[in-house]
C-alpha positions as CSV (number, residue, x, y, z in Angstrom):
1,X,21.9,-77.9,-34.8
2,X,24.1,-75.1,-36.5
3,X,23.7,-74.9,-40.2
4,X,26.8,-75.4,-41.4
5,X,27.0,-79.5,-40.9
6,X,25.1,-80.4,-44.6
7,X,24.4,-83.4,-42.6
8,X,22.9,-82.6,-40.1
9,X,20.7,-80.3,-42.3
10,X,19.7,-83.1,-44.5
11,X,18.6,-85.1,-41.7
12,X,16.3,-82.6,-40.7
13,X,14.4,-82.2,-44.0
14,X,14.6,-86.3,-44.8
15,X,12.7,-86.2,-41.4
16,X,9.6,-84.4,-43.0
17,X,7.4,-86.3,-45.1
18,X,7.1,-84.2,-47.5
19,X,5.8,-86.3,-50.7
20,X,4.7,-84.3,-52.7
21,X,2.3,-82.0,-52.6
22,X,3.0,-82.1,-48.8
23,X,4.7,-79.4,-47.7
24,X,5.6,-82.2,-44.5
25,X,7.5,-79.6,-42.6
26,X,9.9,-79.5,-45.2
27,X,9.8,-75.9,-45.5
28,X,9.3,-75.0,-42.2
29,X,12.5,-76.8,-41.0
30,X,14.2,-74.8,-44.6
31,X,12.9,-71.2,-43.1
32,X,13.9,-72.2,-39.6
33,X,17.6,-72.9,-41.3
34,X,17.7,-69.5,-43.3
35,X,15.9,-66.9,-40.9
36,X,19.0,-67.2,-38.3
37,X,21.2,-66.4,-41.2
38,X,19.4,-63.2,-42.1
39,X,17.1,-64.0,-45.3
40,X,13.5,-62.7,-45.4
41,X,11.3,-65.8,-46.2
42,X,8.4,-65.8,-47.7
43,X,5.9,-68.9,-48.1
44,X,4.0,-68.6,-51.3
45,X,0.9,-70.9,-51.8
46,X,0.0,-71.6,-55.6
47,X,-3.6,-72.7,-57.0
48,X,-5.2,-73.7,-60.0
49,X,-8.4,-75.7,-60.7
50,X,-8.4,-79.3,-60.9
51,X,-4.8,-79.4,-59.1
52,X,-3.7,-79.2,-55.1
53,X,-2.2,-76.1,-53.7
54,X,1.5,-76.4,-53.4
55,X,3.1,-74.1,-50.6
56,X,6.4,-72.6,-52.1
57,X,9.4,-71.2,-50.7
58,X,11.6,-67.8,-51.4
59,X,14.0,-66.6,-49.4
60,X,16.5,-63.3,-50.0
61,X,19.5,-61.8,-48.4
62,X,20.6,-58.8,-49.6
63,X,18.9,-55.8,-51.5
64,X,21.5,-55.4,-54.7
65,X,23.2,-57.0,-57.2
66,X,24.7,-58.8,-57.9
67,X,22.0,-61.9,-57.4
68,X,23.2,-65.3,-57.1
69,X,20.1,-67.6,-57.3
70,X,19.4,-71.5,-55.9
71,X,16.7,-73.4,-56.9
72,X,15.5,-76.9,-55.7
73,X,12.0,-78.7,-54.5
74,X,11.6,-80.5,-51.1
75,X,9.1,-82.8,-52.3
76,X,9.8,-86.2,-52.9
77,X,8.2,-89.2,-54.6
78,X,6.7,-91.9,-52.7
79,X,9.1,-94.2,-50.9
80,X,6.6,-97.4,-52.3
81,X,6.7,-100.8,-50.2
82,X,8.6,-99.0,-46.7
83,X,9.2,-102.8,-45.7
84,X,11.5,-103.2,-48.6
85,X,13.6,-100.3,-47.1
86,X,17.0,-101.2,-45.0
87,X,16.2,-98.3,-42.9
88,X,12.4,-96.1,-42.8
89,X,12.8,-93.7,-45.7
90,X,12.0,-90.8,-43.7
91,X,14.5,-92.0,-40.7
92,X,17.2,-90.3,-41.9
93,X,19.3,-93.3,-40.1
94,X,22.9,-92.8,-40.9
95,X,24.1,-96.4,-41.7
96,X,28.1,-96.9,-42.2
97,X,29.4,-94.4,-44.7
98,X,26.0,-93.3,-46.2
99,X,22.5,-91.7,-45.3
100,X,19.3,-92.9,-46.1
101,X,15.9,-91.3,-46.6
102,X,14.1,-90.1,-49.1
103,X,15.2,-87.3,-50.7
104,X,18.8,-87.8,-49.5
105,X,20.1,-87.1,-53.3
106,X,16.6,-86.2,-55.1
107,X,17.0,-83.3,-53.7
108,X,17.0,-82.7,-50.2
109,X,20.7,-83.4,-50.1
110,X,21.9,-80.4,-52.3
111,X,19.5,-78.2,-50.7
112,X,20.9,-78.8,-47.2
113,X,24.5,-78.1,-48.4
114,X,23.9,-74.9,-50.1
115,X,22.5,-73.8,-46.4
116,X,25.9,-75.0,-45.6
117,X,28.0,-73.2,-48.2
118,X,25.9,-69.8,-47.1
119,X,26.2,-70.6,-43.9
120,X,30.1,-71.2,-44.0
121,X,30.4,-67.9,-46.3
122,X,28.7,-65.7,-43.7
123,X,30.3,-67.1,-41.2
124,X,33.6,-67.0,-42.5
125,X,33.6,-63.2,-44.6
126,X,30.1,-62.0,-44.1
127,X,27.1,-62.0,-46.8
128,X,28.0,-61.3,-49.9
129,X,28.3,-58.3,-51.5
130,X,24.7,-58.5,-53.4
131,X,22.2,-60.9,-53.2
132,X,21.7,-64.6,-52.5
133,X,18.4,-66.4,-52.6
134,X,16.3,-69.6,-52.6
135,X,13.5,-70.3,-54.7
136,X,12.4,-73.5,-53.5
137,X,9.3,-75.5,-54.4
138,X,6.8,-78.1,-53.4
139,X,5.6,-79.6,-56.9
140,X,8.8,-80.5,-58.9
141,X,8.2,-84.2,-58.6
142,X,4.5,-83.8,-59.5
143,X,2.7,-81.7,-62.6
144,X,5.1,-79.0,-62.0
145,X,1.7,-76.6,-62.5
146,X,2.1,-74.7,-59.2
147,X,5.9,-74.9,-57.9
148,X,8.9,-73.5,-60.3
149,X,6.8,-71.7,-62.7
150,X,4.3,-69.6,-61.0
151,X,6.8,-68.7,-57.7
152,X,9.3,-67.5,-60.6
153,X,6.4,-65.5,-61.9
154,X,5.7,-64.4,-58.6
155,X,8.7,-63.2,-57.5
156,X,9.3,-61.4,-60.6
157,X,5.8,-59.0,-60.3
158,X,7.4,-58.1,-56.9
159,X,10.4,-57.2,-58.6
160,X,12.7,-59.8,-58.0
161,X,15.3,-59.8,-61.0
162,X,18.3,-62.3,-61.0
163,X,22.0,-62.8,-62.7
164,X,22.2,-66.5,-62.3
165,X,21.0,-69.5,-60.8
166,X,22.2,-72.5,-60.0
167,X,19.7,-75.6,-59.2
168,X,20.9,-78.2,-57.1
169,X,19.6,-81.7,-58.6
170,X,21.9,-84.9,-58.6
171,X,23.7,-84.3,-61.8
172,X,26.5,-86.8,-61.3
173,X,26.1,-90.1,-63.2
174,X,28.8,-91.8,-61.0
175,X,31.1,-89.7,-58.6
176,X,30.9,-86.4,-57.5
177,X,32.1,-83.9,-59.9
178,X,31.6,-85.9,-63.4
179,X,28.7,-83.7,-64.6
180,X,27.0,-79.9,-65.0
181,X,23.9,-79.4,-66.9
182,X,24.6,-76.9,-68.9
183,X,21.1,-77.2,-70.6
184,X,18.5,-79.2,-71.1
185,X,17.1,-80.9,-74.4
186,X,12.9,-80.2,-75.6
187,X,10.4,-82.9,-74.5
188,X,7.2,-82.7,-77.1
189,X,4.6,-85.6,-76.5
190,X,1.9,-86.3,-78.8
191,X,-1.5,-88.5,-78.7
192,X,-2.9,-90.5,-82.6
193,X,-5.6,-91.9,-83.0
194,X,-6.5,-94.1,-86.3
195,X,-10.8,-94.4,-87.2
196,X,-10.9,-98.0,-88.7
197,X,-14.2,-99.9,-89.6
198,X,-14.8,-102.9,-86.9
199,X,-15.6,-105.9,-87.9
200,X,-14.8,-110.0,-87.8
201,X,-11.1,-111.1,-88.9
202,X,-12.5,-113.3,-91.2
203,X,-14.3,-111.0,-93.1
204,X,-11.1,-108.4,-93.4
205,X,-12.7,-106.6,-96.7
206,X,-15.8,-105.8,-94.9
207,X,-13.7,-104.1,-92.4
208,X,-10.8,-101.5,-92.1
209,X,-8.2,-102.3,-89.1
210,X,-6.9,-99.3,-87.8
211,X,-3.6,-100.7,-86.7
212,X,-2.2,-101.2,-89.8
213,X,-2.9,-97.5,-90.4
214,X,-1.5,-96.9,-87.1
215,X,1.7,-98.9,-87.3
216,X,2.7,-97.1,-91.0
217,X,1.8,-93.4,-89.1
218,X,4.3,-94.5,-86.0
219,X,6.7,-96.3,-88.2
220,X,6.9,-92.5,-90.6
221,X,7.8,-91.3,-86.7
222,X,10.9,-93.6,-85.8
223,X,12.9,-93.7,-89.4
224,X,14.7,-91.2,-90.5
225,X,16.3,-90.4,-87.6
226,X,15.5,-86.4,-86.7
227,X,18.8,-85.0,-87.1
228,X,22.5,-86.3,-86.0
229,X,22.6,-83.9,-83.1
230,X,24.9,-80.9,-82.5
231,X,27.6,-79.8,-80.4
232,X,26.1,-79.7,-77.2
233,X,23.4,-82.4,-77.9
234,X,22.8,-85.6,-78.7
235,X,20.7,-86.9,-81.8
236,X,16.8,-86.0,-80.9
237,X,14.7,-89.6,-80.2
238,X,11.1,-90.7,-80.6
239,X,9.9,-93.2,-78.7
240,X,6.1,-94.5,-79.0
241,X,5.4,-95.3,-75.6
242,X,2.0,-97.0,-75.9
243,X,-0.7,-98.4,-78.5
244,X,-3.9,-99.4,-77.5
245,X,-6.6,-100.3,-79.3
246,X,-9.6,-101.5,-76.3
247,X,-10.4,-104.4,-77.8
248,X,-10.0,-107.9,-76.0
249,X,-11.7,-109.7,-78.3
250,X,-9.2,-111.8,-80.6
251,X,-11.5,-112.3,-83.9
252,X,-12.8,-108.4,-83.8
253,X,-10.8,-106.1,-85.9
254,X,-11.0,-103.1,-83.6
255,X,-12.5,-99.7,-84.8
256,X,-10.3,-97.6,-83.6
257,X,-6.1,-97.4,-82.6
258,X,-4.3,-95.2,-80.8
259,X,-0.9,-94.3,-80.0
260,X,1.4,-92.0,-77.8
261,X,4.8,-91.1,-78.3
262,X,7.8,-88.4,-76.7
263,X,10.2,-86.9,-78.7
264,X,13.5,-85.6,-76.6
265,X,14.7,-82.8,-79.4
266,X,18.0,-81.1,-80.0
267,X,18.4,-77.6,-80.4
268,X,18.1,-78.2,-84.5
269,X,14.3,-77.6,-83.8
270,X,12.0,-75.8,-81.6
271,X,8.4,-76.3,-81.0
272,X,6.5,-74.9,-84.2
273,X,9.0,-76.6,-86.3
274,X,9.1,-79.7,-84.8
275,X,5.4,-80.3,-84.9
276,X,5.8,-79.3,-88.5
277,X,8.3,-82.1,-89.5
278,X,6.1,-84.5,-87.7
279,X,3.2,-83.4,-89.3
280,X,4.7,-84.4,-92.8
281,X,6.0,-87.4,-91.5
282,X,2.6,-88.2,-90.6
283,X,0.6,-87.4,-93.6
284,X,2.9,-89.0,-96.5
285,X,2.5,-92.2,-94.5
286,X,-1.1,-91.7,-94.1
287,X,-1.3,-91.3,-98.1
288,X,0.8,-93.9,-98.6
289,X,2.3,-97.7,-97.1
290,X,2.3,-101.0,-97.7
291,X,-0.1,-102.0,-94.7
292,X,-3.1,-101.1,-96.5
293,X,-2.5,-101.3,-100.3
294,X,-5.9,-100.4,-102.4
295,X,-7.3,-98.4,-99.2
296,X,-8.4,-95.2,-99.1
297,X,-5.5,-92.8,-96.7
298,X,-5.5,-93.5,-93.3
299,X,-7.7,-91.4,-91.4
300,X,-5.7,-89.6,-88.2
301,X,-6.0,-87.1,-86.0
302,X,-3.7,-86.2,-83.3
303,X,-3.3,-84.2,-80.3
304,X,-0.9,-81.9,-78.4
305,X,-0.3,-81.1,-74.5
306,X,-0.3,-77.8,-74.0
307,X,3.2,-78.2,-72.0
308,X,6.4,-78.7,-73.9
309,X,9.3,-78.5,-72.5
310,X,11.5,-76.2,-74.6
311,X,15.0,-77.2,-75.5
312,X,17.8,-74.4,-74.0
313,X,21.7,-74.3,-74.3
314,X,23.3,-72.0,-70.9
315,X,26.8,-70.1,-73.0
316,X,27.1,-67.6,-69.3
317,X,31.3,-68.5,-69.1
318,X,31.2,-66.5,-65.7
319,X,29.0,-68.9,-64.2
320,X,30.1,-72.2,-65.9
321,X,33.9,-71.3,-65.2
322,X,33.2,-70.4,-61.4
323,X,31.2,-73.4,-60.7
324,X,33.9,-75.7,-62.8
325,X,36.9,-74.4,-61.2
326,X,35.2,-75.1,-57.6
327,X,34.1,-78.5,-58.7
328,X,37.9,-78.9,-60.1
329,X,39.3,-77.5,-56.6
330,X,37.5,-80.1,-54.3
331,X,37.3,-83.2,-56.5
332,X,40.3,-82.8,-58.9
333,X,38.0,-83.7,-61.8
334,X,37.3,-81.5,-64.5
335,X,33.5,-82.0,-64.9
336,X,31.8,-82.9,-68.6
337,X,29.3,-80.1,-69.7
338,X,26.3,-82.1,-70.6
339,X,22.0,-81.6,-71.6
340,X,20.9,-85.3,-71.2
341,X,18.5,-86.5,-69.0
342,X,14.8,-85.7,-68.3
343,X,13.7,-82.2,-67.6
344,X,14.3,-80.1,-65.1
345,X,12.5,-76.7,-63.9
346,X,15.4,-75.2,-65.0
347,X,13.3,-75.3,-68.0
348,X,11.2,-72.2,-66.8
349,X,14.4,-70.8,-64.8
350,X,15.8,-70.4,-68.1
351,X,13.2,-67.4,-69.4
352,X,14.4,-65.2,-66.2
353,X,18.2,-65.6,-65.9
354,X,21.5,-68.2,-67.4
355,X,20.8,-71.4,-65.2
356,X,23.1,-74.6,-64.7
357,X,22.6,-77.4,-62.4
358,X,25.0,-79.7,-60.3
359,X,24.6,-81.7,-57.3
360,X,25.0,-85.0,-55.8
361,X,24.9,-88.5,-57.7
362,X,22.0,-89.5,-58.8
363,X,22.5,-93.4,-59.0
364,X,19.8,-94.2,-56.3
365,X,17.3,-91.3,-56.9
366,X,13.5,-92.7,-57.0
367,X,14.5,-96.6,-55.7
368,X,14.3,-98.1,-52.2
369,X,17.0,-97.1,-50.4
370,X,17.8,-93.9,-51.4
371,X,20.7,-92.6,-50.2
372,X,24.0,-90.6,-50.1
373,X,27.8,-91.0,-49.0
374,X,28.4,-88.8,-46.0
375,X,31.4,-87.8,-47.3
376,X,29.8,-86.5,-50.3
377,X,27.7,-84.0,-48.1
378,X,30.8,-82.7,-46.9
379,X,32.5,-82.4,-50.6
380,X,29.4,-80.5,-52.2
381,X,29.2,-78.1,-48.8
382,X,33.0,-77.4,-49.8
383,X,32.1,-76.7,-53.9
384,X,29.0,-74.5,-53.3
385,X,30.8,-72.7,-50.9
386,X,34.2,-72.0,-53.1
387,X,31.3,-71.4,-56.1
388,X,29.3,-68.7,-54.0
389,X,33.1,-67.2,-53.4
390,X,34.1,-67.0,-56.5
391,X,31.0,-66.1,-58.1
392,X,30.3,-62.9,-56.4
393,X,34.0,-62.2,-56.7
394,X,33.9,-62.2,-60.6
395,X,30.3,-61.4,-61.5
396,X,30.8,-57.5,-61.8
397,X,33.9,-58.7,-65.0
């Protein structure tokens, strides 16, 4: 195998099993890729209580700056029912035009083509004139407690510093080159509960039903809307994602309601001030509402994860403008700059260095039958490669 075929690459990797937090081989095969081209790899394990080690990957070529960073995960989710599959998801069988596995786009794919793009650019001029590494983890599909966060942490008390990253996750909604992340917008969860008084639906006065409570607290939640969004992001959304009260009995009022809910938030608020707004959303509906007229005010409380996933805007024009002008080159599209979607661990890549991400599509990330279009391999080797080029040949302006 010679590194710079992406397919050949991704076949490899698809070929370990590496849900997570298996490491699978995934990173074994990734070192075996990146030692022949001269980086010094290093396999990191991470721990915490309560949670599985996670092995990690970080690999560097080069001593100086400037350093030109790529981030990914080799874990994958489960493939679910492997009978429903057209081909065994960690086959790697390559069927027609496209590739199937797990992990082919999600994100084994843009991992193996970076290996590519170095590969192509060492073979073609020599390494770069700085530094080029890989900081690749086993937990990005899981809690995210001991991948992205803690190898970045890591790497940095070693002295590790960096100029830029780029992570490769399928960015593209349709065809290659629609879409960079340019950022990422906040994602703030919160947990209600409402104390009622239980008792029998027919005696309602001798009782206090916590739902009705409940639904004026989540209804103060969904109107107004948060803001209107700004230039770079849409309009931030609540969604209450589950109310649950335990009680199967239908002539019991229940004593007690909860409810959970996500907000995805714009860069008009960050995490103290969003909790704020909430906060007085919450308690002028628990002082007041039609749902319980004569009552006393409805008796919340409500808790916070401790993770939040803060909102971030990448402005770096040397590293935009080098990876747009590559995608531009290849595909003849001129990509849309965009922060929707989920999260990403470019969340915690952001606190060390400007980070964008683009990679392959993501249409059939997650489902049965995951795959990708050969040809697409091939087109993202060809952008990462022109991106590494130009990047390195600019980032001293």
């Amino acid at each position: 195998m010679t590194t710079t075929d992406p397919v050949a690459n991704l076949q490899t990797l698809i070929r370990c099993p590496s849900v997570t937090p298996a490491e699978g081989g995934a990173l074994a095969a990734l070192e075996a890729m990146l030692a022949p081209l001269g980086f010094a790899v290093e396999r990191m394990v991470a721990r915490e209580d309560g949670t599985p080690d996670v092995e990690n990957l970080y690999a560097r070529l080069g001593s100086d700056g400037p350093h030109l960073m790529f981030a990914g995960h080799t874990d994958v989710v489960p493939p679910g029912d492997e009978t429903a599959w057209t081909h065994p998801p960690f086959s790697a069988v390559i069927d027609g035009t496209e590739l199937f596995g797990r992990g082919a786009v999600d994100m084994k794919g843009g991992i193996a083509c970076f290996v590519a793009a170095v590969a192509r650019v060492i073979e073609k001029q020599g390494a770069p004139k700085g530094s080029l590494s890989f900081l690749i983890t086993g937990d990005e599909e899981g809690p995210s407690i001991n991948g992205t966060e803690k190898l970045l942490k890591w790497a940095e008390e070693r002295g590790e510093r960096w100029d830029a990253c780029l992570v490769g996750e399928p960015t593209n909604p349709d065809a290659l080159g629609d879409m960079i992340k340019i950022g990422r917008r906040g994602s703030l969860s919160g947990y209600i509960t409402v104390e009622g008084v239980q008792g029998h639906v027919a005696y309602p006065h001798l009782a206090d039903n916590p739902l009705r409570g409940l639904l004026q607290l989540t209804h103060a939640l969904l109107d107004p809307p948060f803001d209107h969004g700004t230039d770079h992001f849409p309009p931030s959304n609540l969604e209450v994602t589950s109310i649950d009260t335990g009680n199967k009995a239908v002539n019991v009022i229940p004593a007690r309601a909860s409810a959970a809910f996500n907000i995805r938030f714009s860069d008009v608020w960050n995490e103290a001030s969003l909790k704020a707004e909430i906060m007085r959303r919450l308690d002028g509906a628990a002082a007041t509402g039609p749902l319980r007229s004569g009552r006393a005010p409805v008796n919340y409380t409500i808790t916070w994860p401790e993770r939040v996933g803060q909102v971030f805007l990448t402005r770096n024009d040397a590293l935009i403008s080098s990876l747009s002008a590559a995608i531009n080159a290849v595909t003849g599209k001129q990509p849309v700059l965009s922060t929707t979607g989920g999260t990403s661990d470019a969340r915690f890549i952001k606190n060390y260095c400007p980070v964008v991400e683009f990679g392959l599509v993501g249409q059939t990330m997650h489902k049965i039958d995951e795959r990708v279009a050969v040809a697409d391999l091939e087109k993202l080797t060809e952008i990462y490669q022109s991106f590494i080029e130009s990047w390195f040949e600019h980032a001293g302006d």
